[in-house]
C-alpha positions as CSV (number, residue, x, y, z in Angstrom):
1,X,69.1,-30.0,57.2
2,X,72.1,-31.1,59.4
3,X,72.5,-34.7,58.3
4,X,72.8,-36.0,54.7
5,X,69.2,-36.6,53.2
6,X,69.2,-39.0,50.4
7,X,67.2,-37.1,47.5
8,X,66.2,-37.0,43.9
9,X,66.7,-33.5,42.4
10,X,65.4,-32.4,39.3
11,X,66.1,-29.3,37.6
12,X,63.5,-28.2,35.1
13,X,64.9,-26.1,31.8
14,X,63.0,-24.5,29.1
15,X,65.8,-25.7,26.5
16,X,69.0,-27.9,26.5
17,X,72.0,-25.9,26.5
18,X,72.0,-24.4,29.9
19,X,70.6,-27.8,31.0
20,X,74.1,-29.3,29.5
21,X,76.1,-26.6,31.2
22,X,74.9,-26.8,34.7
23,X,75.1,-31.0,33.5
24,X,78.8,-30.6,33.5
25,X,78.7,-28.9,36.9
26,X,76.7,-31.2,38.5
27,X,79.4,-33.6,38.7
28,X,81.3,-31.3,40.9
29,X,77.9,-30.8,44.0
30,X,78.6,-32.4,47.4
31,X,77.0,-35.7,47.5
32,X,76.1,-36.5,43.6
33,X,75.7,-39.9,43.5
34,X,74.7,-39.9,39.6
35,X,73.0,-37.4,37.3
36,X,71.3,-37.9,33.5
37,X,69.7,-35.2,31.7
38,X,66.7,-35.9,29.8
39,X,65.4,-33.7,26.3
40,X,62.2,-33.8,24.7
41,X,62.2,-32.2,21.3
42,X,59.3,-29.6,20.6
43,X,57.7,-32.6,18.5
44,X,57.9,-35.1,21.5
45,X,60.8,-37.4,21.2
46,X,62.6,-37.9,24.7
47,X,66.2,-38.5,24.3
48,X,68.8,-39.2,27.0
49,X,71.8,-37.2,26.4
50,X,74.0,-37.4,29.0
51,X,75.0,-39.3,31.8
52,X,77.5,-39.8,34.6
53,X,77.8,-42.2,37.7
54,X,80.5,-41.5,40.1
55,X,83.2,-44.0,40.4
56,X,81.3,-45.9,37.7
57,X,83.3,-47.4,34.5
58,X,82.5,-46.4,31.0
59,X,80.5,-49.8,30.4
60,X,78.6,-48.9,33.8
61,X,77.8,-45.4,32.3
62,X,77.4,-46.6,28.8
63,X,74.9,-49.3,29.6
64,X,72.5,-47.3,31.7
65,X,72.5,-44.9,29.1
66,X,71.2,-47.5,26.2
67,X,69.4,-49.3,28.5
68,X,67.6,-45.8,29.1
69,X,67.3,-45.1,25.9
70,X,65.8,-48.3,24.5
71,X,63.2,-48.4,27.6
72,X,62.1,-45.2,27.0
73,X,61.8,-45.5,23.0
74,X,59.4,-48.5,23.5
75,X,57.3,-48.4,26.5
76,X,57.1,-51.7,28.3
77,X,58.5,-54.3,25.8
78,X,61.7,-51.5,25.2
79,X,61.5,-51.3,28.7
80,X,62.5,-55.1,29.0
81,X,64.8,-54.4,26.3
82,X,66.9,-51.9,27.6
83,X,67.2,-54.0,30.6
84,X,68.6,-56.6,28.7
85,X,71.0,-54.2,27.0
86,X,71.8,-53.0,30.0
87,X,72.9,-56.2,31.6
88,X,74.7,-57.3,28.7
89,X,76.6,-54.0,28.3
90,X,77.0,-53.2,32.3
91,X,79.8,-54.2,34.6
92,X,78.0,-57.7,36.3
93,X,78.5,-56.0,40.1
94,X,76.4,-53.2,39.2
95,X,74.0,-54.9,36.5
96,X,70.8,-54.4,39.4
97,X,71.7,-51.0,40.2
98,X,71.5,-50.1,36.3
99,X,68.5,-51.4,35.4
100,X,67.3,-49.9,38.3
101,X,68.5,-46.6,37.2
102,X,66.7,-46.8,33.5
103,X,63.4,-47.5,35.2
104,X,63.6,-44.8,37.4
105,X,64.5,-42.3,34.1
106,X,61.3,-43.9,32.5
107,X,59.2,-43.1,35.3
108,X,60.7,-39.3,35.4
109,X,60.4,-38.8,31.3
110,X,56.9,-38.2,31.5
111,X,58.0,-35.0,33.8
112,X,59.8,-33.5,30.5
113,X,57.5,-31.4,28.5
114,X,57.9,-30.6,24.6
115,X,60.9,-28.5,24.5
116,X,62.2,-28.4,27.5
117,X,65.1,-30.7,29.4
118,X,65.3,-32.3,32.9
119,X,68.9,-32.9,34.7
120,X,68.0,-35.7,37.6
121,X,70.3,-35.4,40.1
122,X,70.5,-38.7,42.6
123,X,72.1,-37.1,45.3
124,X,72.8,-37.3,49.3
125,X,72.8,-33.4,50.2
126,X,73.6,-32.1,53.9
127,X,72.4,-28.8,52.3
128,X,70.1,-28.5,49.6
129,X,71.8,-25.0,48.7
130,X,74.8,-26.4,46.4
131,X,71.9,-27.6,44.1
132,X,69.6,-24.9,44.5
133,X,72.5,-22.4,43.5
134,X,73.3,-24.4,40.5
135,X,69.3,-24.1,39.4
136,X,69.4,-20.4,40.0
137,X,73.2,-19.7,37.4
138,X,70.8,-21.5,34.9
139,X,67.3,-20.4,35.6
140,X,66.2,-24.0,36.5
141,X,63.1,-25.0,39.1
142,X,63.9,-27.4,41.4
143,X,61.9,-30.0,42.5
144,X,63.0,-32.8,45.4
145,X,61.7,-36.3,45.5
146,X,62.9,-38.3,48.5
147,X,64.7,-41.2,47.3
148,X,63.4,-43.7,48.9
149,X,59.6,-42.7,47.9
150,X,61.0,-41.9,44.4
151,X,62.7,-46.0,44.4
152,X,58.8,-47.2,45.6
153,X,57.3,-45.3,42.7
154,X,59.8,-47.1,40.2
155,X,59.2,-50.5,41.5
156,X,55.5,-49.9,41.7
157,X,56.0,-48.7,37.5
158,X,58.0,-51.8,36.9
159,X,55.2,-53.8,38.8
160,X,52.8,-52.6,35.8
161,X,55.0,-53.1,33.4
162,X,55.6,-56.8,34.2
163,X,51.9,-57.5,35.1
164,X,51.0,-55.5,31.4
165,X,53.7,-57.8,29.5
166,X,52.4,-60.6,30.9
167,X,48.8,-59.7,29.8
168,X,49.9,-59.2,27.1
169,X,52.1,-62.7,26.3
């Protein structure tokens, strides 16, 4: 890979505290864009735990992380809602790009099986071995998504989602 491909990276763990440490690494890979790690409890509540944005503020960060939250807590309606709490937390310049950003962890929590923890890495790599390292120090898998195929995915979820809310209204 000689030029920078955009991808989405997820790295698979079996519980949350490596997940958290190689979280706090993450931050540091050539190319991270943003990254979010996602838990599911062995009783199947999904949880968003972390999440960072570079060069975001903390109302950026803060706002895609409730907006997450509340979208994935209540399917499409809470999808709708964490939108809205989203835009009302979020910076205005960036309010599209975060709601974006919750859809997107919605359409990756159904990834994230009962115990286990996803770190998502949006990131534009020239190499994918920084992240492939970081996987290995924490006994992750890896799994890459082109961006731009994962971004169709999300807009074709949030195409459902609308159509399903207006079904149901």
């Amino acid at each position: 890979m000689t030029d920078h491909q955009h991808h989405v990276v997820l790295l698979t763990f079996e519980g949350g505290e490596d997940c958290h440490r190689a979280f706090e690494e993450a931050e540091h890979l050539p190319g991270i864009r943003q990254s979010a790690v996602l838990e599911r409890s062995a009783d199947g509540l999904l949880e968003v735990r972390e999440g960072y944005t570079r060069g975001a503020g903390v109302a950026t960060v803060g706002s895609g992380v409730v907006g997450g939250l509340v979208g994935l807590l209540g399917g499409p309606l809470g999808m709708l809602l964490g939108f809205a709490a989203g835009a009302a937390l979020g910076n205005a310049a960036e309010e599209g790009r975060t709601t974006a950003d919750g859809a997107g962890l919605i359409v990756l929590s159904a990834r994230v099986p009962d115990g286990a923890s996803l770190l998502v890495l949006d990131i534009r790599e020239s190499s994918p071995e920084p992240a492939d390292q970081l996987a290995a120090r924490f006994g992750a898998t890896v799994e890459r998504l082109v961006a731009d195929e994962f971004a169709e995915q999300v807009r074709a979820a949030e195409r459902r989602a609308e159509e399903s809310s207006e079904d149901a209204g």
